[in-house]
N, C-alpha and C positions, 0 to 999 in steps of 0.2 A: 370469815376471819381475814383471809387476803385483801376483803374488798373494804372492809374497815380500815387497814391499812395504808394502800393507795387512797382511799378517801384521804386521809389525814396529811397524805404527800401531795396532794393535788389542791385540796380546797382553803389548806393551812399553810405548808410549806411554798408551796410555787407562788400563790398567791401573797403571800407578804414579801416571800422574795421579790416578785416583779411590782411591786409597791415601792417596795424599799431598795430596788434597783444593787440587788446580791446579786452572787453568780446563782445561776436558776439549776443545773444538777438535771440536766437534762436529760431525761432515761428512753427517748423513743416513740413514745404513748402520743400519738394525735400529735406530730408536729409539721409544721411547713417549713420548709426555708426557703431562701433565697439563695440564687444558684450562686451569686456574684460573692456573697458570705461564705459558701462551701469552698469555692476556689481560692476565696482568702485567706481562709483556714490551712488550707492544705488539703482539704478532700478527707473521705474516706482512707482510714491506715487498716491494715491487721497488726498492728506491733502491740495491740490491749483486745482481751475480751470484751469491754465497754466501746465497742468504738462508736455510739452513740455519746457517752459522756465525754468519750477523747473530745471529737470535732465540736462541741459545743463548750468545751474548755477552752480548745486554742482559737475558737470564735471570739470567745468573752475576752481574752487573753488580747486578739487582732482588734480589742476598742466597740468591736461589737455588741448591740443590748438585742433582751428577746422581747416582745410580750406575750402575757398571758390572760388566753380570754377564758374568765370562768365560766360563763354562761352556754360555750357551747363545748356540748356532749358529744361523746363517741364512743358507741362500743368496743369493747375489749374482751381477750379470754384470759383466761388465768390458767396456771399450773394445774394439771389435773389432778395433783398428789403430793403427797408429803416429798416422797422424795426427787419430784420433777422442782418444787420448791426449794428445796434445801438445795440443789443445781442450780436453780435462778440465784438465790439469794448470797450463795457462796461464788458465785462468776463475778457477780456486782461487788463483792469486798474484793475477791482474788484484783479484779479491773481498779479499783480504786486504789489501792495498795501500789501495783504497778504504774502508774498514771502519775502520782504522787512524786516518784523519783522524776517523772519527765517535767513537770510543772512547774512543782518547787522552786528552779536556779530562777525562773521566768518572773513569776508571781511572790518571789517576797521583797521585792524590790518598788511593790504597787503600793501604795498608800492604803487599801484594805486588801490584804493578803487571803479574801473569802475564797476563794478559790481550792487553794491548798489547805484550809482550814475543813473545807466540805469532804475533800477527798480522804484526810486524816482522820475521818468520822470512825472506820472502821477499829480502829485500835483502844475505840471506848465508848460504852455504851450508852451514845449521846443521841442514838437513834434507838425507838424500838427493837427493829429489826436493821441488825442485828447484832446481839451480844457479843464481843467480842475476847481474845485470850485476856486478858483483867478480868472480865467476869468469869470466867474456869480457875481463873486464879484465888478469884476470893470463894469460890466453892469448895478447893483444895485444903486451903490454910484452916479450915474449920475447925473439924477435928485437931491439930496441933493446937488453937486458939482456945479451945476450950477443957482439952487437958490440962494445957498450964496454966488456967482458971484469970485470963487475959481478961481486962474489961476495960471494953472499949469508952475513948474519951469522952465526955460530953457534944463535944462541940461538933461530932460525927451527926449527930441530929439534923445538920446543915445538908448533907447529902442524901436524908430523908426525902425532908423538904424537897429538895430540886430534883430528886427523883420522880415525883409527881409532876412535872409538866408534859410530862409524854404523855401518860392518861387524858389528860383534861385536854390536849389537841387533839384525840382521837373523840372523846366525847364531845367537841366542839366542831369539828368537820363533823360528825352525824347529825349533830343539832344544824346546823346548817344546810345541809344537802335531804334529809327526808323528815316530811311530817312524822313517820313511828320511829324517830330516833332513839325513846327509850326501851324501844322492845329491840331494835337494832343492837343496843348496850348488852343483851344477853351474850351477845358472843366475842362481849371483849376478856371474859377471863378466859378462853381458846387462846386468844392470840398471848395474852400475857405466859399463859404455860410455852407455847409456840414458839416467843421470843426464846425463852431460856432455853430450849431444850435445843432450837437451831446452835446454839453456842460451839458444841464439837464442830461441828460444821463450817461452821465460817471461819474458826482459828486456825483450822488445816488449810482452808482458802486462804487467808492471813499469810502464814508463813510460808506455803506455795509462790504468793505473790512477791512477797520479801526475796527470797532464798533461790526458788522456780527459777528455770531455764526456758522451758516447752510451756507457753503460756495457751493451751488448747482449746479452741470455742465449743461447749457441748451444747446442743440446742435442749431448749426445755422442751417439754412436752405439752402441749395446750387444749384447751376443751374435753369436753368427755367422751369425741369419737374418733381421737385420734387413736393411732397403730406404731408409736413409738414408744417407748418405756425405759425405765433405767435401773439396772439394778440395784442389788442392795449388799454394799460393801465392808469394810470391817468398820466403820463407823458405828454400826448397829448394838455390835458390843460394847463398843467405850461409850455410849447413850446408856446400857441398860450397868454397865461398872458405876457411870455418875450416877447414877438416879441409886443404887444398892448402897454408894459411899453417903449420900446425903441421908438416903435412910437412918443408915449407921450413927451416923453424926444428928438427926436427929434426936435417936433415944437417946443419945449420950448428953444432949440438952435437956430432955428433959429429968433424965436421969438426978442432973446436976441442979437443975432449978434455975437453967438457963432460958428464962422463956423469952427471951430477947432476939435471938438467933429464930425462932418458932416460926416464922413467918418466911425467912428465905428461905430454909431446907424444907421444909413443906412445898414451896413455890419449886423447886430442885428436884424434888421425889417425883412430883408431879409433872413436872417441866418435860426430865429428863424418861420419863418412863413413858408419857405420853406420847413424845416424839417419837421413840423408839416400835412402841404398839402401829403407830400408823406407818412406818416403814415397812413393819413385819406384814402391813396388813396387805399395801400395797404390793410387795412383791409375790405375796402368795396370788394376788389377784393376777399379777401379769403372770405367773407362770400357769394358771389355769387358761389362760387367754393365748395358747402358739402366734395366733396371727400378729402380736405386740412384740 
């Protein structure tokens, strides 16, 4: 599931970017630079947990362009666990969040302000990963929307539609990058539960990032023989509260003969229960393991 996703950021995103000469949202993975571009940047900061996306910000920013070669490979490891991922994925919003204030005065002043457009990703979920408070929000309003027997506009259909282009980039960098790209597709309904369920997650990073003072780097956890872990904090309940609330709000859909709603509280029940299952799962694993 992780690795369908960076497919999609790599083979889709970076790549049209450095075609179409955007800011590239540079995360780390396999990059060179040039020492004379670091130094014009400003170097290395700690004032962001991104401080991969900081200095490739205030590079783009100093008139600087990157490229990007797709053809050459590099291994990489991933999060060993749900919740060394929910740490990945919630440092990256928390960082973009904070970044955002620093950029902004800079970059709306450029004739394409893609820069702070990228970094503003976080506060709607215009990327798969990750959902952010809008999407908690519209899980909330359910339930009151379907007591009051609310029916939503026509012209909502419109955000149907564009919700489907995340799918089809992630189906499109598999068809790209492997001949069993369609046996690959089985594990895209994981990530789609995966997206929703990180939601708790990345809005407390969100509003950490907004509000936060102590902007703290926690390292993820990588491959499967590492000896570090993370626990598992009151997150885990308000995963398994949304997933019982959508529940709820489901039979009251169907109750009503609301089958129009069917499709996201299902995605929600699922979403949010599942996250939660592999948190519980993980943490029971590190506490049988001392040496983590």
């Amino acid at each position: 599931m992780q690795a369908i996703a960076l497919d999609k950021h790599f083979a889709m995103e970076q790549f049209v970017r450095y075609r179409a000469r955007f800011y590239p949202k540079f995360n780390g993975s396999a990059g060179v630079w040039r020492r004379e571009c670091m130094t014009d940047a400003g170097g290395w900061q700690d004032d962001t947990v991104c401080e991969d996306l900081c200095l490739s910000t205030r590079a783009v920013l100093k008139g600087w362009e990157f490229q990007f070669l797709p053809d050459v490979v590099a291994p990489a490891e991933l999060p060993s666990g749900i919740l060394a991922f929910k740490n990945q994925q919630a440092r990256w919003a928390e960082g973009r969040v904070t970044m955002f204030a620093q950029v902004w005065p800079a970059d709306c002043h450029r004739p394409q302000a893609d820069a702070s457009g990228t970094l503003i990703c976080p506060f709607s979920p215009c990327r798969l990963m990750p959902p952010m408070p809008f999407s908690l929000l519209l899980v909330l309003v359910q339930i009151p929307l379907l007591l009051a027997g609310y029916q939503y506009p026509r012209w909502l259909i419109i955000a149907t539609i564009a919700g489907l282009g995340q799918p089809i980039l992630f189906i499109l960098a598999q068809q790209t990058l492997y001949k069993d790209w369609l046996l690959r597709l089985r594990h895209l309904p994981t990530l789609m539960m995966v997206a929703i369920g990180m939601a708790p997650s990345n809005t407390r990073a969100v509003l950490r990032g907004i509000f936060g003072r102590d902007h703290t780097f926690i390292r993820t956890p990588k491959g499967e023989g590492n000896r570090y872990s993370l626990p598992l904090d009151g997150l885990f309940a308000i995963e398994l509260a949304l997933a019982l609330y959508a529940a709820i709000a489901l039979t009251i859909a169907v109750s009503l003969g609301k089958y129009g709603s069917l499709p996201l509280l299902a995605s929600c029940v699922f979403g949010f229960g599942y996250v939660a299952a592999l948190s519980w799962r993980d943490a029971r694993h590190s506490n049988k393991n001392p040496s983590n």
